[in-house]
DSSP file (Angstrom, degrees, kcal/mol; ACC not computed):
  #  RESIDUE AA STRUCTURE BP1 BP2  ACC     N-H-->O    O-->H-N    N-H-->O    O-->H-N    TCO  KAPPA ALPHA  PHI   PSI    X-CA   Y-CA   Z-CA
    1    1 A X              0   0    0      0, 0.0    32,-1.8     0, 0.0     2,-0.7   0.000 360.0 360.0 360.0 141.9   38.3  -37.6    8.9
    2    2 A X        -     0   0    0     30,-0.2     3,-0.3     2,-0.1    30,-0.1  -0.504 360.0-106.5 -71.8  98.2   39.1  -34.3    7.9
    3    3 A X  S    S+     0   0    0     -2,-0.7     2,-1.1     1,-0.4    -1,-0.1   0.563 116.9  54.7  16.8 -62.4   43.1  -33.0    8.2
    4    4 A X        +     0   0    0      1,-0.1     2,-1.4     2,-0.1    -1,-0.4  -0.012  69.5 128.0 -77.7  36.8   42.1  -30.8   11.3
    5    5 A X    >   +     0   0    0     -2,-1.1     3,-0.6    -3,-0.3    -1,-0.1  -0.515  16.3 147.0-108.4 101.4   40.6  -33.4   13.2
    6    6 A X  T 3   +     0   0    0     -2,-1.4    -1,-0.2     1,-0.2     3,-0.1   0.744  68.4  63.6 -79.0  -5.1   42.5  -33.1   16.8
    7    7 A X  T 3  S+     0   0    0     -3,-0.3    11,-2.7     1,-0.2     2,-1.0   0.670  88.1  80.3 -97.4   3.8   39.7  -34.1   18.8
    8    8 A X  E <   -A   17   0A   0     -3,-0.6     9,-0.2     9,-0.2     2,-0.2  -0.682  65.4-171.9 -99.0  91.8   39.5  -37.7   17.3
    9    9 A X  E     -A   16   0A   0      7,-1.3     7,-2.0    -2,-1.0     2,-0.4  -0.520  23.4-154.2 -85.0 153.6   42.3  -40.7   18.7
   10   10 A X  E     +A   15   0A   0      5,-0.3     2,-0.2    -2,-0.2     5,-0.2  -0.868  16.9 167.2 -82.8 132.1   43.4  -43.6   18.2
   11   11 A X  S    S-     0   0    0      3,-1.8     3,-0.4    -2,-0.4     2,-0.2  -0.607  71.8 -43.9-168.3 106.0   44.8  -45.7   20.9
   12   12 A X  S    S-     0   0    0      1,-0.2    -1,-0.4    -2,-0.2    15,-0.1  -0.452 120.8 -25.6  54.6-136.3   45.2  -49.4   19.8
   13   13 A X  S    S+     0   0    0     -2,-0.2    14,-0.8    -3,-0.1    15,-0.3   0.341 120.7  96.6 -83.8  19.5   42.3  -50.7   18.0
   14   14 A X        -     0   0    0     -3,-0.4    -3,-1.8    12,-0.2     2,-0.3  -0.642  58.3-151.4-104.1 148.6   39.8  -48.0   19.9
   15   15 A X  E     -AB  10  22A   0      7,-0.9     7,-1.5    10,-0.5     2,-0.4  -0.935  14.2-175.1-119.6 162.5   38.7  -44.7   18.6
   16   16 A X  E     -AB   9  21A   0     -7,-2.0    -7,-1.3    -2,-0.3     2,-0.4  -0.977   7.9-168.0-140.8 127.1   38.0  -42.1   21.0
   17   17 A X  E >  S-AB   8  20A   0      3,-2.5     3,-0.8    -2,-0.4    -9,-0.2  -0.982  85.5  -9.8-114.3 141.5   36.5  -38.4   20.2
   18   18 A X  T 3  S-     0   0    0    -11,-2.7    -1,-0.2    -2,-0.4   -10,-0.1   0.926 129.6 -62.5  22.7  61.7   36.6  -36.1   23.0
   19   19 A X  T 3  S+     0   0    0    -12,-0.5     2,-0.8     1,-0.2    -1,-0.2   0.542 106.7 123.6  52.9  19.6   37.6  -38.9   25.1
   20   20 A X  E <   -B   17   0A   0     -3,-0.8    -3,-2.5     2,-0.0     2,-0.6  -0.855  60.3-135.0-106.4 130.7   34.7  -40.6   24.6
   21   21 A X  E     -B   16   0A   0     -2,-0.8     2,-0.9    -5,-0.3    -5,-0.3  -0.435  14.6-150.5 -81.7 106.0   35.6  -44.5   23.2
   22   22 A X  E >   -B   15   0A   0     -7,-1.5    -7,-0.9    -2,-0.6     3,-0.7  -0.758   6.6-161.9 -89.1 120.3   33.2  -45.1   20.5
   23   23 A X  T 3  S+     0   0    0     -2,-0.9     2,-0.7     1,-0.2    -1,-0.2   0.956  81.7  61.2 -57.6 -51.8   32.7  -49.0   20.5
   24   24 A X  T 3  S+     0   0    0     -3,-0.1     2,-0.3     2,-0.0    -1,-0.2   0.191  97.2  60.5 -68.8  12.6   31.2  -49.2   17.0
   25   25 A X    <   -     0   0    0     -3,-0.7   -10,-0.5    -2,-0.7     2,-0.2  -0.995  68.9-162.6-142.4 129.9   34.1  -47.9   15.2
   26   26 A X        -     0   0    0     -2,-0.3   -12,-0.2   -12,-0.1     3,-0.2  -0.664  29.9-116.0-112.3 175.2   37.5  -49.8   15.5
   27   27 A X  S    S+     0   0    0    -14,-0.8     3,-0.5    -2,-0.2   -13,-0.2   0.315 112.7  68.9 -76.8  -6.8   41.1  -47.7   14.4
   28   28 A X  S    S+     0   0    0    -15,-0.3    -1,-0.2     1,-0.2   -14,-0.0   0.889 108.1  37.8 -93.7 -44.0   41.8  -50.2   11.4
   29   29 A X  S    S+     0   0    0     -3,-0.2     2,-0.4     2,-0.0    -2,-0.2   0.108  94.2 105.7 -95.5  22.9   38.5  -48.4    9.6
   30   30 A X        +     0   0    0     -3,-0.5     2,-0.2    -5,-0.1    -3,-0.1  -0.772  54.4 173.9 -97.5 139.4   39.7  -45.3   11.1
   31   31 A X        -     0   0    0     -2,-0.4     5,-0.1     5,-0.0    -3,-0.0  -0.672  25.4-136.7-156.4 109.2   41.5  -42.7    7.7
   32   32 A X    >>  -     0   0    0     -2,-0.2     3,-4.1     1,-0.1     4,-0.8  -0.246  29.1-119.1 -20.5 122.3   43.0  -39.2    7.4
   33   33 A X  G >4 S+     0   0    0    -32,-1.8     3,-1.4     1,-0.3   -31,-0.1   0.932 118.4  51.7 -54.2 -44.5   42.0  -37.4    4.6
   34   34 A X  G 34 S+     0   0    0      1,-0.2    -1,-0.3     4,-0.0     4,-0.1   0.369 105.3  56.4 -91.6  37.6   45.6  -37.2    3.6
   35   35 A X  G <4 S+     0   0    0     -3,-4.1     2,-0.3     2,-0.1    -1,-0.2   0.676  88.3  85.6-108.0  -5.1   46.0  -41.2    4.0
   36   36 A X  S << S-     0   0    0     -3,-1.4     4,-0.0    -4,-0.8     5,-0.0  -0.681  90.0-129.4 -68.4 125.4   43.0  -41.7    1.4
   37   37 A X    >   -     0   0    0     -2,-0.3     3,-0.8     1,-0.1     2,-0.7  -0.162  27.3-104.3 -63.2 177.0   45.0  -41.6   -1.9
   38   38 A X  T 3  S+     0   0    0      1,-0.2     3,-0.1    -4,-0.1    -1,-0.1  -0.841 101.4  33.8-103.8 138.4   43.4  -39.2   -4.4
   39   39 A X  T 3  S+     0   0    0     -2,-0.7     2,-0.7     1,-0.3    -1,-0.2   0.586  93.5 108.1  98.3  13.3   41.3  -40.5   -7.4
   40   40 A X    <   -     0   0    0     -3,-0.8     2,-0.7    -4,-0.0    -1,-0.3  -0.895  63.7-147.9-138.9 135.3   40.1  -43.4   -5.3
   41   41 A X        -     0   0    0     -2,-0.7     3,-0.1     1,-0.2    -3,-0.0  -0.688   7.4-166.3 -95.0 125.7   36.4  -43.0   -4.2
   42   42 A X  S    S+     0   0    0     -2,-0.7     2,-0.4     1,-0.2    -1,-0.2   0.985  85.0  38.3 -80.3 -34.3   36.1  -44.5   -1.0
   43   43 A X  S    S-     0   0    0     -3,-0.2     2,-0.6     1,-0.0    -1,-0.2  -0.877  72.8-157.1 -79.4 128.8   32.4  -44.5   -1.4
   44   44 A X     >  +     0   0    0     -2,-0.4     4,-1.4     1,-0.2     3,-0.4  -0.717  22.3 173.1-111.1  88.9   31.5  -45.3   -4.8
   45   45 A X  H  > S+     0   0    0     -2,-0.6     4,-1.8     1,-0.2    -1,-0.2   0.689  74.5  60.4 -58.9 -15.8   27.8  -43.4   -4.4
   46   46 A X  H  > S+     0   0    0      2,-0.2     4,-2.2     1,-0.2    -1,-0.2   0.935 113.6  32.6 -70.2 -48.7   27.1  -43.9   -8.1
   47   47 A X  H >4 S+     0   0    0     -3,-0.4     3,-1.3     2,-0.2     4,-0.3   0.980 114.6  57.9 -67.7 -53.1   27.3  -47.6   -7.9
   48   48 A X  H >X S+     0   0    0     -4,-1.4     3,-5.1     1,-0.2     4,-4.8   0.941 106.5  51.5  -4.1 -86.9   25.9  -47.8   -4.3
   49   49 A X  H 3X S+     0   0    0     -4,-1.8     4,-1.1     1,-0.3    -1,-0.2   0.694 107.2  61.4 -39.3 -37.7   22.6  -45.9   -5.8
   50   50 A X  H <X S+     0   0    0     -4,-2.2     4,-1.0    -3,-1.3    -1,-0.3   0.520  97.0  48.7  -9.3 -61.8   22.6  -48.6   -8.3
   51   51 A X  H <> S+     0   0    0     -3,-5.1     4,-2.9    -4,-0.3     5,-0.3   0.726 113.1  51.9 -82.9 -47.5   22.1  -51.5   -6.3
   52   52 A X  H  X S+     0   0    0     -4,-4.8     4,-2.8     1,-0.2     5,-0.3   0.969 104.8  51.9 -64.9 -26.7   19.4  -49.8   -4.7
   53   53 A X  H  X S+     0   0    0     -4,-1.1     4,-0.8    -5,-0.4    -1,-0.2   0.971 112.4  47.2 -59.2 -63.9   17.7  -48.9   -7.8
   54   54 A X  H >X S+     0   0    0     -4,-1.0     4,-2.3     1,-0.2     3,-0.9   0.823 113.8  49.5 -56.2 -40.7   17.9  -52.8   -9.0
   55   55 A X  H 3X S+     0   0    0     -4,-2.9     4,-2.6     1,-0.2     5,-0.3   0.982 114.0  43.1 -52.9 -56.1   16.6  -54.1   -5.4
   56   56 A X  H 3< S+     0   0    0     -4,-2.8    -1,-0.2    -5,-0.3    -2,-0.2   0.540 115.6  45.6 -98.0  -0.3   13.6  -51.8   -5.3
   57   57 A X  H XX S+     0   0    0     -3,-0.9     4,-1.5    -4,-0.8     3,-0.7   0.903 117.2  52.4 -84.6 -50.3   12.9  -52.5   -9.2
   58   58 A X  H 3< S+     0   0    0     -4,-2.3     4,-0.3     1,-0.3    -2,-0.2   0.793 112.2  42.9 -14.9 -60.2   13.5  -56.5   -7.7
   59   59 A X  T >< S+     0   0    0     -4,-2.6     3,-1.4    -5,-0.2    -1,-0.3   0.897 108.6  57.8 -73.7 -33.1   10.9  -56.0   -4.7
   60   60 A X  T <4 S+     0   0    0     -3,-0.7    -2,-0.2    -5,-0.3    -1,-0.2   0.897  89.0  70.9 -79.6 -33.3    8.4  -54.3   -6.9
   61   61 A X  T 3< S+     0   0    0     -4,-1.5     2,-0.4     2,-0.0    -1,-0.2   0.563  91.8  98.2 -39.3 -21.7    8.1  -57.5   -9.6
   62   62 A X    <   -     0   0    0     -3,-1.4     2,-0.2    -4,-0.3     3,-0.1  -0.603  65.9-153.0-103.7 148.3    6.4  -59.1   -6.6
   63   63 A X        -     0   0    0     -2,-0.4    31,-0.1     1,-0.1    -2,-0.0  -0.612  45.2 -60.6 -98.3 161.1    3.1  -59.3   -6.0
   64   64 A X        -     0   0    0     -2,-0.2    31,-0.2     1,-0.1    -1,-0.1  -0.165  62.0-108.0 -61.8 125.1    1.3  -59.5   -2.5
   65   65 A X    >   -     0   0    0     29,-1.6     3,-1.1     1,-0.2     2,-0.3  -0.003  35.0-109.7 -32.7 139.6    2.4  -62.8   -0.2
   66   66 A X  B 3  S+C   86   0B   0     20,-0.5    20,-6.1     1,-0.2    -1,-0.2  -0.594 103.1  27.5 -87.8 150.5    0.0  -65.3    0.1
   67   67 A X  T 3  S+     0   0    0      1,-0.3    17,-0.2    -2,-0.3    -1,-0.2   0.315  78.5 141.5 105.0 -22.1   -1.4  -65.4    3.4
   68   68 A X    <   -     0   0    0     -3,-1.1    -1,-0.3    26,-0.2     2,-0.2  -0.179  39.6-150.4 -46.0 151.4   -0.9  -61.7    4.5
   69   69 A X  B     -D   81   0C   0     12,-0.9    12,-0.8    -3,-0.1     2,-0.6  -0.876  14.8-174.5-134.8 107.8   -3.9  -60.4    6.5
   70   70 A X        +     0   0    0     10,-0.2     2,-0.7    -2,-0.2    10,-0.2  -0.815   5.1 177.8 -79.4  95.6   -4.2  -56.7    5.9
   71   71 A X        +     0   0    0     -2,-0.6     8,-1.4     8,-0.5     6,-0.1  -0.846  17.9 154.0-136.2 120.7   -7.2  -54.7    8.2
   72   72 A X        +     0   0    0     -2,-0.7    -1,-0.1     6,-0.3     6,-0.1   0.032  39.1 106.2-119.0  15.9   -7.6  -51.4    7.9
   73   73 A X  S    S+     0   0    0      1,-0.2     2,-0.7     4,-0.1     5,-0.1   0.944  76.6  60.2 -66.1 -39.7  -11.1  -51.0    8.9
   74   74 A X  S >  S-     0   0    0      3,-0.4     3,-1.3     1,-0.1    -1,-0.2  -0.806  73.1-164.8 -66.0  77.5  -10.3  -49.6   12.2
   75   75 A X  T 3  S+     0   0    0     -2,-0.7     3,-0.3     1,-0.3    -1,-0.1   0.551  90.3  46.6 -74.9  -0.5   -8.3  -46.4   11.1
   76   76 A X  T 3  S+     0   0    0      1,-0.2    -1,-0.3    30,-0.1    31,-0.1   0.122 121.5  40.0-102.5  19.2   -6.9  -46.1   14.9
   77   77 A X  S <  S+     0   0    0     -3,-1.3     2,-0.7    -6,-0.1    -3,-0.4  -0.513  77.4 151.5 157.3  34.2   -6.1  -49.6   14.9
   78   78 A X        +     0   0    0     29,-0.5    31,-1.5    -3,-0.3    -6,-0.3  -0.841  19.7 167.9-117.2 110.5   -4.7  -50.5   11.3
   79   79 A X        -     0   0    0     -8,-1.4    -8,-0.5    -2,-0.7     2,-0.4  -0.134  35.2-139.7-122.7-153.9   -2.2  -53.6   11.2
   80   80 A X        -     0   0    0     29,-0.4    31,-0.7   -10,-0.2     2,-0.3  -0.811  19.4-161.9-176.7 133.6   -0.3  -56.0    8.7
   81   81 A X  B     +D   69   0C   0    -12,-0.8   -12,-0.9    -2,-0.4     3,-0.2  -0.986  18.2 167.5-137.3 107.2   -0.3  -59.8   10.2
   82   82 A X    >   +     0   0    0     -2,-0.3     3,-1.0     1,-0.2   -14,-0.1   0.155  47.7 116.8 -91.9  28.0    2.7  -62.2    8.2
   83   83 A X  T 3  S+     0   0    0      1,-0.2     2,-0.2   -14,-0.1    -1,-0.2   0.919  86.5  17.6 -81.3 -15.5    2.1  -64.4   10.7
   84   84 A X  T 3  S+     0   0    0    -17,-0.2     2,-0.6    -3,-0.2    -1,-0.2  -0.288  89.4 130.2-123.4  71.2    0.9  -66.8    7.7
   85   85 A X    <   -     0   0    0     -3,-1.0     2,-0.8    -2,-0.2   -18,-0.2  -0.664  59.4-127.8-116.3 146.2    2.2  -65.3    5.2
   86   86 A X  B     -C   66   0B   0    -20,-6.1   -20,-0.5    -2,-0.6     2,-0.2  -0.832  27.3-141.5-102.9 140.0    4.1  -67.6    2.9
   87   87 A X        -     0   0    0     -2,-0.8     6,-0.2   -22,-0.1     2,-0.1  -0.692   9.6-118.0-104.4 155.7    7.6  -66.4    2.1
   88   88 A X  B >>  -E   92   0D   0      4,-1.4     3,-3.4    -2,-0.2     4,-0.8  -0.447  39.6 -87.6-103.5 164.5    9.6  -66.4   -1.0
   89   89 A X  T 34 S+     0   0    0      1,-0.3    -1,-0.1     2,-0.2    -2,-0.1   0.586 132.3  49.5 -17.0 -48.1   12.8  -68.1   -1.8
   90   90 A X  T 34 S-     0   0    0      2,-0.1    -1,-0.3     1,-0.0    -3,-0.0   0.603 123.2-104.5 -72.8 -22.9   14.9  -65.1   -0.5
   91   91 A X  T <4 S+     0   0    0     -3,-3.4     2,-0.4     1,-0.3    -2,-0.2   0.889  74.5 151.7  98.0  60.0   12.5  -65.1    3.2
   92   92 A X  B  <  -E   88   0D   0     -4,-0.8    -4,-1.4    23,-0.0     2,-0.4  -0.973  40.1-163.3-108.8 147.1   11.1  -62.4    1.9
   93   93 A X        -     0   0    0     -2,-0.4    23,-3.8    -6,-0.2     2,-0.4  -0.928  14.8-158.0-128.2 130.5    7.2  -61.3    2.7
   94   94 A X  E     -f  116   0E   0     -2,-0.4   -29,-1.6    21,-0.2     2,-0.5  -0.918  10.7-174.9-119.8 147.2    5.6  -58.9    0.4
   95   95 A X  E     -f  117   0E   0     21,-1.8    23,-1.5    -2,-0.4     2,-0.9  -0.965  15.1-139.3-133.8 125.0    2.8  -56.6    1.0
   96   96 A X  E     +f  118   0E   0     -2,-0.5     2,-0.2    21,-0.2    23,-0.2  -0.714  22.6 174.0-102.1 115.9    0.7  -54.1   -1.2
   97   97 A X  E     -f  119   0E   0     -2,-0.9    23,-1.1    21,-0.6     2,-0.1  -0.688  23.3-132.2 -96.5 147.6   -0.4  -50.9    0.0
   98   98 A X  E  >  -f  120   0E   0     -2,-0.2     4,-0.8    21,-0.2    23,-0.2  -0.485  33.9-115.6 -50.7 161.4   -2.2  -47.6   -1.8
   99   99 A X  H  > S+     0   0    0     21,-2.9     4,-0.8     2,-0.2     5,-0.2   0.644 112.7  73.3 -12.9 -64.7   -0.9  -44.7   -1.2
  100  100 A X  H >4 S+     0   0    0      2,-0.2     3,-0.7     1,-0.2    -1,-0.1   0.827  97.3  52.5 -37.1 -66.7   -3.7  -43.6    0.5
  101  101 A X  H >4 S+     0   0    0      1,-0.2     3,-2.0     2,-0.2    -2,-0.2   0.958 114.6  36.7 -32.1 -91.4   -2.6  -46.0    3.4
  102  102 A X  H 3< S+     0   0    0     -4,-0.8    -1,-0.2     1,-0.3    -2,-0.2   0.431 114.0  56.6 -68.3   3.0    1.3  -44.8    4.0
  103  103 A X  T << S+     0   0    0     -4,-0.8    -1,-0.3    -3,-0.7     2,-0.3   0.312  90.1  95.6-110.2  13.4    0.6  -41.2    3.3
  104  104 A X  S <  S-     0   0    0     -3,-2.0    -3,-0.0    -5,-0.2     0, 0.0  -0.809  81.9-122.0-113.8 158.7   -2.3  -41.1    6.4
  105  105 A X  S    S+     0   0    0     -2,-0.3    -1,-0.2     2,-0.1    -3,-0.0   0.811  86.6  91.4 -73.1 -44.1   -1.3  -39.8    9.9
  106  106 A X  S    S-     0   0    0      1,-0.1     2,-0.2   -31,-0.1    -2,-0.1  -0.103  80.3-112.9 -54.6 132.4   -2.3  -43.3   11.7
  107  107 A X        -     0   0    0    -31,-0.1     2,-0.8     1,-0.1   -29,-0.5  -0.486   8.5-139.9 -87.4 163.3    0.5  -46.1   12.1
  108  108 A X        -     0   0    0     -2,-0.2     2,-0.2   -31,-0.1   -29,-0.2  -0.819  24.2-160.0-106.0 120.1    0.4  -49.0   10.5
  109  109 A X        -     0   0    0    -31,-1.5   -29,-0.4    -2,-0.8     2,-0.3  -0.608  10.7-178.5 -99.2 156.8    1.7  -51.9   13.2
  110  110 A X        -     0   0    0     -2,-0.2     2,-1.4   -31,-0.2   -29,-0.2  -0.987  30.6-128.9-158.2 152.4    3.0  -55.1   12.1
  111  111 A X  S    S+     0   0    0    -31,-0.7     2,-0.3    -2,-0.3   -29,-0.1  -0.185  86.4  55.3 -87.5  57.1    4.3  -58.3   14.0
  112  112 A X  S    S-     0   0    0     -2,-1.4    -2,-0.1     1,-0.1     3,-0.1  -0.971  79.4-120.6-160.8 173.3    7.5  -58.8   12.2
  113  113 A X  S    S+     0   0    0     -2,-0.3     2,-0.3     1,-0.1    -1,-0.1   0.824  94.8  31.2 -93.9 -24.2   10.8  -56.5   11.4
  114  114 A X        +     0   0    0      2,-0.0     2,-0.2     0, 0.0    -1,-0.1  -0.861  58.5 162.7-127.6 156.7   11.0  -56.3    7.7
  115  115 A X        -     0   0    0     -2,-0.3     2,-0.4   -22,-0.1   -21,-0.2  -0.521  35.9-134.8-148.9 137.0    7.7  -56.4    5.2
  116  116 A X  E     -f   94   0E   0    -23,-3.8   -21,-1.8    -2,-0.2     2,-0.3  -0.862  20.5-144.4 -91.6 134.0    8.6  -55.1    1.6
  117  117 A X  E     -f   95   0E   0     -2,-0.4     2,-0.4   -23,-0.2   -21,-0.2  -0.834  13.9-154.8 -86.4 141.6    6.0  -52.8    0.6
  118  118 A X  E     -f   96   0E   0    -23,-1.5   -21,-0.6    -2,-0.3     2,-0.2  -0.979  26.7-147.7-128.4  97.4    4.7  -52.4   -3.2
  119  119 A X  E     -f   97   0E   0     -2,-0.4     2,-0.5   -23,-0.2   -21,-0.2  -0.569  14.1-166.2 -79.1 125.0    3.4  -48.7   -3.1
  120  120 A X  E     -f   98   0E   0    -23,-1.1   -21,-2.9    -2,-0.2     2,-0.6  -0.880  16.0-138.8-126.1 131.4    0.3  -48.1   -5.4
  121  121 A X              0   0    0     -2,-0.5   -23,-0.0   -23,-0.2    -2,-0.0  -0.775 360.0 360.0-101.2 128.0   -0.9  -44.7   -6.3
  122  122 A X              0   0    0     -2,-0.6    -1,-0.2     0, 0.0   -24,-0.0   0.536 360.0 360.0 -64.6 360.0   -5.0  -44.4   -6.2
């Protein structure tokens, strides 16, 4: 939080801003700019940016799950099915798309929450 911020409290482990209690944020992860020492990053974005770099080189080394069923004949109507999809050590399901695919207006549904995609330019 920035020096000037009167409209944000504390009161016990609750934070409130304009009186409204945000649950998702407790007072221990709550800091003042001048309680941050200086020369200490609390985000270190360089490193952050990093990690992603190595996952998404990490996800791309894989090649499509066996067992995915991909149909896209049906452009209204275009899904991804893991439901037999074999997953790799990590539970991870991998899928390979063109381009063509993720850049077109129509969504692409799938039964699951996560599928890494490995994006291929035609």
């Amino acid at each position: 939080m920035g020096k000037d911020s009167d409209n944000v409290q504390k009161q016990g482990n609750q934070v409130f801003v304009n009186g409204k209690r945000l649950d998702h944020l407790h007072a221990k992860d709550l800091r003042k700019e001048n309680e941050i020492h200086l020369g200490h990053k609390y985000i270190d974005i360089d490193r952050e940016f990093k990690k992603l770099e190595l996952n998404s080189n990490s996800f791309a080394r894989n090649k499509q799950s066996e067992g995915m069923q991909v149909n896209f004949n049906d452009m209204n109507n275009r899904y991804i099915d893991v439901s037999n999809a074999k997953k790799d050590e990590f539970n991870n399901i991998y899928v390979d798309l063109d381009e063509q695919y993720l850049m077109a207006p129509q969504p692409i549904t799938r039964d699951c929450q996560i599928v890494c995609v490995n994006r291929f330019f035609s």
